[in-house]
C-alpha positions in Angstrom: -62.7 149.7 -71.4 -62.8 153.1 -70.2 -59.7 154.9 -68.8 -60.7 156.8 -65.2 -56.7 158.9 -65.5 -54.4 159.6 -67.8 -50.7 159.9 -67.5 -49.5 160.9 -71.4 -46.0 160.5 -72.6 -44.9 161.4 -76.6 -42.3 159.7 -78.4 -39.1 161.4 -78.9 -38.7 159.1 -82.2 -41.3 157.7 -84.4 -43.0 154.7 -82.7 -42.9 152.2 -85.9 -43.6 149.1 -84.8 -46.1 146.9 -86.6 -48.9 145.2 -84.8 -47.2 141.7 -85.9 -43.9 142.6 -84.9 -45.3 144.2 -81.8 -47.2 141.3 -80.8 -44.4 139.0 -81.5 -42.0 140.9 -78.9 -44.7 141.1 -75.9 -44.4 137.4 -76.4 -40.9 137.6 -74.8 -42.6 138.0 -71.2 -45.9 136.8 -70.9 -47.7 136.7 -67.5 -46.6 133.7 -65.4 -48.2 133.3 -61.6 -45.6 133.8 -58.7 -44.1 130.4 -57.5 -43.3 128.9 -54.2 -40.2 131.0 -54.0 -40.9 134.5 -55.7 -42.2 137.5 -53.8 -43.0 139.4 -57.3 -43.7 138.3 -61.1 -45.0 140.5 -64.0 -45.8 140.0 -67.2 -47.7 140.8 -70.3 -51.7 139.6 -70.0 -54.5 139.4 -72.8 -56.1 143.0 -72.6 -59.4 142.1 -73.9 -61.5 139.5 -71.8 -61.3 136.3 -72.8 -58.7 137.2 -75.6 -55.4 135.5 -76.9 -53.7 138.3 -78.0 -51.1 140.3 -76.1 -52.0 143.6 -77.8 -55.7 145.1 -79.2 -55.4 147.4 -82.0 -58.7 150.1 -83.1 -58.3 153.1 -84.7 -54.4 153.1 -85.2 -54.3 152.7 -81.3 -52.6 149.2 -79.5 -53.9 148.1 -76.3 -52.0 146.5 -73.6 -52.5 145.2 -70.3 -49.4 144.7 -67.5 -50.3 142.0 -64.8 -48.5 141.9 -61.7 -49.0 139.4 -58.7 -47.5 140.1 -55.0 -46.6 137.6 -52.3 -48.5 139.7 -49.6 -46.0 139.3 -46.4 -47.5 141.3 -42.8 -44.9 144.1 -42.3 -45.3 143.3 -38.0 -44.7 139.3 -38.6 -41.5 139.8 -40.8 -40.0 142.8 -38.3 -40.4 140.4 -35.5 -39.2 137.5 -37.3 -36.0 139.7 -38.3 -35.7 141.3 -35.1 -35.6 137.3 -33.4 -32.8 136.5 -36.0 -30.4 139.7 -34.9 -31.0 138.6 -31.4 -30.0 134.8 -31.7 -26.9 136.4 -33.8 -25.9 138.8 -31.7 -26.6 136.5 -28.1 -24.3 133.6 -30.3 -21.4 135.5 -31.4 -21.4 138.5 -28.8 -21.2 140.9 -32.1 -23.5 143.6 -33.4 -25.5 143.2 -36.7 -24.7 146.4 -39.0 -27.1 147.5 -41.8 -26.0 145.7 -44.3 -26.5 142.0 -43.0 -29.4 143.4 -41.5 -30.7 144.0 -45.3 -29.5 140.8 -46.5 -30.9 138.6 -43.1 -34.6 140.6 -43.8 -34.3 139.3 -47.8 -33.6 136.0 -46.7 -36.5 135.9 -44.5 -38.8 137.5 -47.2 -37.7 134.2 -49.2 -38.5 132.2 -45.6 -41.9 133.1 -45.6 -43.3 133.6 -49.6 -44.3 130.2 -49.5 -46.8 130.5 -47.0 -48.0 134.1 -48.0 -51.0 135.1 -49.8 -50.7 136.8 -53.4 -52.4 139.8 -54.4 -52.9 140.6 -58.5 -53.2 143.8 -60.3 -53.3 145.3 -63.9 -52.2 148.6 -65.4 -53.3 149.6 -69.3 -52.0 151.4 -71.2 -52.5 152.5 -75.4 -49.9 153.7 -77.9 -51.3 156.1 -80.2 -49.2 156.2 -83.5 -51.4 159.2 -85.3 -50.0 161.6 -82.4 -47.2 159.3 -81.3 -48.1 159.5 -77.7 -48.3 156.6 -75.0 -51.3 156.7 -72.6 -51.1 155.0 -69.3 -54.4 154.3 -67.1 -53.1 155.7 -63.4 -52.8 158.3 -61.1 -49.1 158.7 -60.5 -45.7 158.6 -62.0 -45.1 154.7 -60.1 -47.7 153.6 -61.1 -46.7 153.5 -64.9 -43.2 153.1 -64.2 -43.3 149.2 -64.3 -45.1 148.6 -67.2 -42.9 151.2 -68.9 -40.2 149.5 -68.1 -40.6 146.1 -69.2 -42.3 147.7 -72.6 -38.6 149.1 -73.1 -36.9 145.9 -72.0 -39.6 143.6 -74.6 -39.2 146.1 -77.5 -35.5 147.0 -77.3 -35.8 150.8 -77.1 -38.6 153.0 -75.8 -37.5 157.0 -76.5 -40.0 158.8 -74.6 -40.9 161.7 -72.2 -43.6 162.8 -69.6 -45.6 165.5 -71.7 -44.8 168.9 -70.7 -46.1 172.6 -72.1 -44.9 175.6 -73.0 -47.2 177.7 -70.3 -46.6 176.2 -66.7 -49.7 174.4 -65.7 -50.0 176.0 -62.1 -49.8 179.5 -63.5 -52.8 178.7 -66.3 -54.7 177.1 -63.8 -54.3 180.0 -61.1 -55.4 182.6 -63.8 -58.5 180.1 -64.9 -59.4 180.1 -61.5 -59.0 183.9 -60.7 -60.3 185.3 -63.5 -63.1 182.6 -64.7 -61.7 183.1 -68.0 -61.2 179.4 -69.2 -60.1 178.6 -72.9 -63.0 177.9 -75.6 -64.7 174.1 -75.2 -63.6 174.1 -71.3 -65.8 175.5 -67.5 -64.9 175.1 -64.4 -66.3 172.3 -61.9 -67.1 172.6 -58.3 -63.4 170.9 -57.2 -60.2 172.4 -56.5 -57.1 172.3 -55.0 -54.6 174.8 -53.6 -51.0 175.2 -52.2 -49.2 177.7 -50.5 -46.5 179.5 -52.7 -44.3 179.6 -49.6 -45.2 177.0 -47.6 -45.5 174.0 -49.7 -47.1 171.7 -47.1 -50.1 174.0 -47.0 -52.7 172.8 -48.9 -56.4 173.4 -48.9 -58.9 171.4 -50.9 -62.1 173.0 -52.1 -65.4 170.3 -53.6 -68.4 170.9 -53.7 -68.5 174.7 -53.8 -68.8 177.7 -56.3 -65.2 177.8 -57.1 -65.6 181.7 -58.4 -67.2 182.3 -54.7 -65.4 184.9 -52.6 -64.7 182.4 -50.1 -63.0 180.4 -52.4 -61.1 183.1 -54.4 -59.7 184.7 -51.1 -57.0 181.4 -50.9 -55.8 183.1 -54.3 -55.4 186.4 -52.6 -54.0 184.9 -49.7 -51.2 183.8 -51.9 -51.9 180.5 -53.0 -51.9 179.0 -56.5 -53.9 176.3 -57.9 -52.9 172.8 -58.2 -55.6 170.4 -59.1 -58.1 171.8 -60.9 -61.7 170.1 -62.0 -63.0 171.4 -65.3 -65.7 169.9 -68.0 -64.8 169.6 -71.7 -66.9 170.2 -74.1 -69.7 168.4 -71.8 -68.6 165.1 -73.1 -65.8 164.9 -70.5 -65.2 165.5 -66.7 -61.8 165.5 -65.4 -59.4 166.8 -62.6 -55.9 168.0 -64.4 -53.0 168.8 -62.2 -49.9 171.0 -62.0 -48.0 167.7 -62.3 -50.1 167.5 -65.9 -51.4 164.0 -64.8 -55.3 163.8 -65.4 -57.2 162.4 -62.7 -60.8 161.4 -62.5 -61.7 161.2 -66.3 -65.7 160.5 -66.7 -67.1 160.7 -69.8 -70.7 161.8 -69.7 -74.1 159.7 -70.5 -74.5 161.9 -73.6 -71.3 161.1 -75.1 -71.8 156.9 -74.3 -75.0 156.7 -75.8 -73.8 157.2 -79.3 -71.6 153.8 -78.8 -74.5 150.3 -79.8 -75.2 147.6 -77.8 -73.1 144.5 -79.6 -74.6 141.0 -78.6 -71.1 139.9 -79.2 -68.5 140.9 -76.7 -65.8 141.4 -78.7 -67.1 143.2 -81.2 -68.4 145.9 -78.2 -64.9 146.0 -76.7 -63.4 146.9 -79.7 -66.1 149.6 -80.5 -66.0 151.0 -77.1 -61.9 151.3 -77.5 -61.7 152.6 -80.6 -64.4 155.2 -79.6 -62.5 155.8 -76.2 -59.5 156.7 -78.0 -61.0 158.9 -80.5 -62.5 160.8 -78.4 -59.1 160.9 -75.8 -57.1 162.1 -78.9 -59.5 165.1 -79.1 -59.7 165.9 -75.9 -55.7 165.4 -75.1 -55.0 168.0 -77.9 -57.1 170.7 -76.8 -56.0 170.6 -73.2 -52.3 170.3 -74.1 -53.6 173.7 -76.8 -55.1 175.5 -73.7 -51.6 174.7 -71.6 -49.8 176.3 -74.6 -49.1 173.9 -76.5 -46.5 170.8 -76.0 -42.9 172.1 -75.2 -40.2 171.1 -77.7 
């Protein structure tokens, strides 16, 4: 159970919860397999394998893991079928079909064909840390943790809290890492990169690879462009991509860091180790980037 990106979130209001209380209310939605007639379900799966329990907690951290399952419908097939349907309407009753029945003929075509379509599964995790009150979701954009945010908030009743932001904008820090290869204690730069055009926003250039302090790459800088994505190492226990958006993309941790976690002969027992370690290490390593951004904003 290792997390690959990090989108972080801290509670507005003390997350107080008890695991018993927490476990009961995941209860409310547990994962059930679409049916004959539904495009979409969601719901609340085991996070470790081959466990009963909605919710894993190590190290004052609580696990859990949102499964969704999609009816998988080809885009072409339904447009054509929807595209017949205005035609037989419009040939019928010499009328034109507006936007809105359009919407409501494609819905009940979508409904037409789930029972024929194929379904298509997919898991997001996610860990509530209570010691620094912040909610960590494994993906790599703001949608992607949306869903399982949601339902969290509908299952629990109230769910006060915010994308983390700092008091130094990212894009500026990152610029001025870059630039001047001055990079707060415990972090270096990696060979990856990512820049945008101040004034034209669709201009980007990626950089991998390379020497990021190399004239060639420096001259985008000049040129005026600032840094978006930017790869660094901490504390050469952890690689990892951060962007001006203050997701963080790409997390490995290094061999030297996993071989201080045993080899269990009992599954559980190593899942539970390997979390617990996991999140130790994330809290560390979550405090001293939000430190070298500043600090978190109020």
């Amino acid at each position: 159970m290792w997390f690959k990106n990090l989108l972080i979130y801290r509670f507005t209001a003390p997350f107080q919860i008890n695991d018993e209380e927490f476990e009961q209310k995941l209860t409310a939605t547990p994962f059930v397999p679409c049916g004959s007639q539904d495009l979409a379900k969601a719901g609340w799966v085991a996070p470790m394998p081959n466990g009963e329990l909605l919710s894993h907690t190590a190290n004052a951290c609580t696990l859990l893991s949102l499964r969704k399952q999609q009816k998988i419908l080809p885009g072409a097939a339904v447009a054509e079928a929807l595209e017949e349907k205005i035609n037989a309407i419009q040939t019928a009753e010499a009328r034109k079909v507006y936007s809105k029945e359009r919407k409501q003929l494609k819905e009940e075509i979508l409904i037409s064909l789930a029972p024929r379509a194929l379904t298509r599964s997919s898991r997001v995790f996610a860990y509530i840390d209570v010691q620094n009150q912040w909610l960590i979701v494994n993906g790599s954009s703001r949608n992607s943790a949306e869903e399982l945010l949601t339902q969290l908030r509908n299952d629990i009743g109230s769910l006060p809290l915010v994308p983390i932001e700092t008091k130094s904008q990212p894009i500026t820090l990152l610029t001025e890492w870059l630039r001047s290869g001055e990079l707060p204690e415990g972090f270096t730069l990696g060979e990856q990169c990512e820049f945008r055009d101040v004034q034209e926003t669709t201009n980007t250039v990626k950089v991998r690879g390379q020497d990021l302090r190399s004239e060639e790459v420096l001259q985008h800088i000049e040129a005026g462009k600032q840094v978006t994505k930017l790869e660094l190492h901490w504390r050469e226990a952890i690689d990892f991509i951060i962007g001006d958006d203050l997701i963080i993309r790409r997390v490995r941790f290094r061999d030297e860091l996993l071989e201080q976690i045993d080899n269990l002969d009992d599954a559980a027992a190593q899942f539970d180790q390997e979390f617990g370690f996991m999140t130790m290490e994330l809290a560390k390593f979550i405090a001293e980037v939000i430190g070298a951004l500043g600090g978190a904003a109020d």
